[in-house]
N, C-alpha and C positions, 0 to 999 in steps of 0.2 A: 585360611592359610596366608601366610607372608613368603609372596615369591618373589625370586630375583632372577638375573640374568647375569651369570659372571663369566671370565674368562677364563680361559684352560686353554693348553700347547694344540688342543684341535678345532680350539673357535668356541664363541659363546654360545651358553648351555642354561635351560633353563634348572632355576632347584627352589626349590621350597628352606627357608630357615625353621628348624626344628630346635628347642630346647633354649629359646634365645640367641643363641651363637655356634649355633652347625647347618652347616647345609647338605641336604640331602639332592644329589642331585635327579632330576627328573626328565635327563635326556633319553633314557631309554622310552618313554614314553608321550615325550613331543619335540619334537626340534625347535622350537622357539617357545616364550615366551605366548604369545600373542595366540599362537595354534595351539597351547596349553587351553587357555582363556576363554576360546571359540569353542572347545566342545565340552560337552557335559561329559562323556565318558573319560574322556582325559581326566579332566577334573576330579570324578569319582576316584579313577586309580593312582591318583596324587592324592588325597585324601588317604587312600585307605596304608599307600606307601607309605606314609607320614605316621599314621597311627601306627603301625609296625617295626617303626626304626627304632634301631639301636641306637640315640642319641652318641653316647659315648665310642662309638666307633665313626663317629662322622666324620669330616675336619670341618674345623674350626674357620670360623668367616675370617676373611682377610677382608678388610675394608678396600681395599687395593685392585683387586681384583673385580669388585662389584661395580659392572656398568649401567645407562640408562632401561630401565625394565623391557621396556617396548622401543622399535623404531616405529614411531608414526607417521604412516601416509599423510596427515594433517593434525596439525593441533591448531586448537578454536578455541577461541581465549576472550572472556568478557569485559567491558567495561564498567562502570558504576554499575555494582551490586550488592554492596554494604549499605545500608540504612547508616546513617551519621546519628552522632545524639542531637535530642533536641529540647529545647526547653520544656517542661512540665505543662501540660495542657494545650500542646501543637501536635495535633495529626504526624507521627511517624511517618505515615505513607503520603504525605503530600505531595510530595517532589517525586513520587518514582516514577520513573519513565511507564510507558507502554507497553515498551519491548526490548528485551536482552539487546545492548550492543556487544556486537562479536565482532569482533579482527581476527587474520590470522596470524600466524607464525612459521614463517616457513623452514624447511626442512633444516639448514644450515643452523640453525641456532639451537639444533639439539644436543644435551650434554647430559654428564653423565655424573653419578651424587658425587663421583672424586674427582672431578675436573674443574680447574682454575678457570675462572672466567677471566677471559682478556678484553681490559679496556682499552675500546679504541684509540688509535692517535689523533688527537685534537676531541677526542670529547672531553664536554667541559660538566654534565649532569649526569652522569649515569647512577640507576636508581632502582629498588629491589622492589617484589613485591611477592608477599610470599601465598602462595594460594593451594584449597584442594583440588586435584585435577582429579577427573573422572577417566577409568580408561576403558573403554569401547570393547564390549566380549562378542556381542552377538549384531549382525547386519541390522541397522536402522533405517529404516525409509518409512517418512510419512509413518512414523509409530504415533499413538495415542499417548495422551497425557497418562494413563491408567497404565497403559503398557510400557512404559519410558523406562523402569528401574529394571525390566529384565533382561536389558540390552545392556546394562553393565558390568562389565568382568571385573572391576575392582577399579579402588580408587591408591590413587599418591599422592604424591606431593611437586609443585611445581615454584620455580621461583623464575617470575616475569620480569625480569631483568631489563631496564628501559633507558634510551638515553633519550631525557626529558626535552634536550635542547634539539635533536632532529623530530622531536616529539611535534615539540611547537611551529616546527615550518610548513608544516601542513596538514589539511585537512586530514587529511590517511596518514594513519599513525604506522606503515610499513617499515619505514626510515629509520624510526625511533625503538621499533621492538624488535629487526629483525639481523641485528650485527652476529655474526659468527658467536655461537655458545652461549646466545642469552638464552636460553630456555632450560634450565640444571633439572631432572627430573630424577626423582627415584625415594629414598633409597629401591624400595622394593613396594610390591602392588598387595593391600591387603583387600580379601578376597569378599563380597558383599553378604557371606553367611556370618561373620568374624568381625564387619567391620559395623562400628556405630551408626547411629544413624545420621545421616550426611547433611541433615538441616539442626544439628544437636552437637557439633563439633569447637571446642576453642580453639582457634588459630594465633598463635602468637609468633612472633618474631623476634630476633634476638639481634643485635649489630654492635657488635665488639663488647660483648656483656650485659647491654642496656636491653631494655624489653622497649621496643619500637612501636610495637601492636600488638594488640589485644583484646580480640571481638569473636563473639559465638558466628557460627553461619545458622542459626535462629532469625540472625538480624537481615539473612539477605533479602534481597525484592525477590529475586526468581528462585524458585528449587529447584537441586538437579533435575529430575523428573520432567520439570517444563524445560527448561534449558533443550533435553534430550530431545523431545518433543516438538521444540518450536524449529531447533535445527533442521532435525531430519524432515521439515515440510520443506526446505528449500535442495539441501543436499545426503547421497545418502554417507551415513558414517559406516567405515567399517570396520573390522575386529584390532586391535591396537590404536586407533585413532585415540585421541587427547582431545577432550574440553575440560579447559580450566574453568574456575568458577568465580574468579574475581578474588581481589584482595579485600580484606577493611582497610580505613582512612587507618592512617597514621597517629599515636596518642597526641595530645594536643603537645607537648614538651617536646618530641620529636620532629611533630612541623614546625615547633617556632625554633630548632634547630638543625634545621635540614643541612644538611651536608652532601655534596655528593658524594660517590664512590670511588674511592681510593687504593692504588697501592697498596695491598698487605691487607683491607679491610676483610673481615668474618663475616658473615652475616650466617642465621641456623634458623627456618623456619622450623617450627613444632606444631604438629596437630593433634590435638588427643586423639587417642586408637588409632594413629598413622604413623607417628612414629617422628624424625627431625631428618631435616636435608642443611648439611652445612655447606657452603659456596664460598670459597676464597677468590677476592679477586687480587687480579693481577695486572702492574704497567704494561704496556706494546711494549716489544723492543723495535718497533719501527716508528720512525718522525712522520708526521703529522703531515700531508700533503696540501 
């Protein structure tokens, strides 16, 4: 299934997208999102709700209306996880790290697939990054590598929105990733019976028409699985929680013309079988302190 989280005159409602462009809503049977996600029976009677409807009596999605799928108590977000290319007869895996670097993202920077991101005042790099997130169905603690993918309720899409230059002033990259609304998630969460398999995905990006990126997650060093896995021995995740999975590098024509992010700029990550999140940014209307 492809769920979402939209608004209505009585607060946000979980529903399931049926037929492409209807949404069935599914608050008679969980109050969120996330409490959808966490049980199997829910699940079941959204499923069979689904197989049942009347498409044509639905309404029709308003892109307007659709907000971020989950609120996460925590999103965990990785660093180098993309394999680069490399010359013909050099070890791919030479350079990979040991272990998943993870930062987090704190709460403030959660948005929503129709919300403008605002560039700050006096930023001078700000910078996309478009990634698949994982979202958290079942409690994680100290799960097993083997038991890691049953603890997912579905995956989306995230775009890691960065300003490169608080990036660079220190060691902890908190400064640089966690400005009001950099974290755009959504549209909607496809569900892990439905969705491809998550080290088999093309991720590409798009930034005012150009294709920016363009790399399988085949290529990454860690899979979700271990990701899940390696986390939850330090902390536990719970039901809505976000781990993103890293972005790939940027095509080569892209970094040798980095630009940062501007006024009026597009950017629309695409995933296969997840679907596109498009992010508009936008100037401060406040001056720069």
């Amino acid at each position: 299934m492809r769920l979402v989280t939209y608004a209505t005159p009585a607060g946000a409602r979980p529903a399931a997208v049926v037929a492409g462009d209807r949404l069935l809503d599914l608050g008679g049977i969980a109050g969120s999102l996330t409490e959808l996600l966490s049980s199997d029976a829910a699940l079941d009677a959204a499923r069979a709700a689904v197989a049942s409807a009347d498409a044509d009596s639905l309404l029709v999605v308003d892109a307007a209306d659709v907000l971020a799928p989950v609120v996460p108590g925590k999103i965990l977000c990785l660093g180098y996880n993309y394999r680069g290319h490399v010359p013909d007869g050099v070890d791919p895996t030479a350079n990979d790290p040991e272990y998943p670097d993870v930062f987090v993202k704190t709460s403030n920077t959660l948005a929503g697939p129709n919300d403008a991101v605002v560039i700050p005042p006096g930023a001078t790099d700000v910078d996309y990054e478009g990634e698949v997130a994982v979202v958290i169905g079942r409690r994680a603690q100290r799960v097993s590598l083997e038991d890691a993918l049953d603890h997912v309720g579905g995956y989306t899409i995230l775009n890691d929105v960065s300003d490169r230059a608080w990036q660079r002033r220190q060691s902890q990259w908190a400064l640089g990733k966690c400005s009001d609304g950099f974290a755009p998630l959504g549209p909607w969460v496809v569900t892990p019976d439905e969705a491809p398999d998550p080290q088999d995905l093309l991720v590409e990006v798009v930034r005012d028409g150009v294709v920016t990126v363009s790399q399988s997650t085949s290529t990454t060093i860690f899979s979700v699985a271990y990701v899940i896995h390696h986390i939850s021995q330090v902390l536990t995740l719970e039901p809505g929680d976000i781990v993103s999975t890293g972005t790939p590098q940027k095509l080569p024509a892209a970094q040798d013309a980095h630009r940062p992010l501007a006024d009026g700029d597009e950017v629309t990550v695409r995933i296969a079988g997840l679907g596109e999140l498009t992010t508009r940014f936008v100037a401060s209307q406040e001056s720069a302190a």
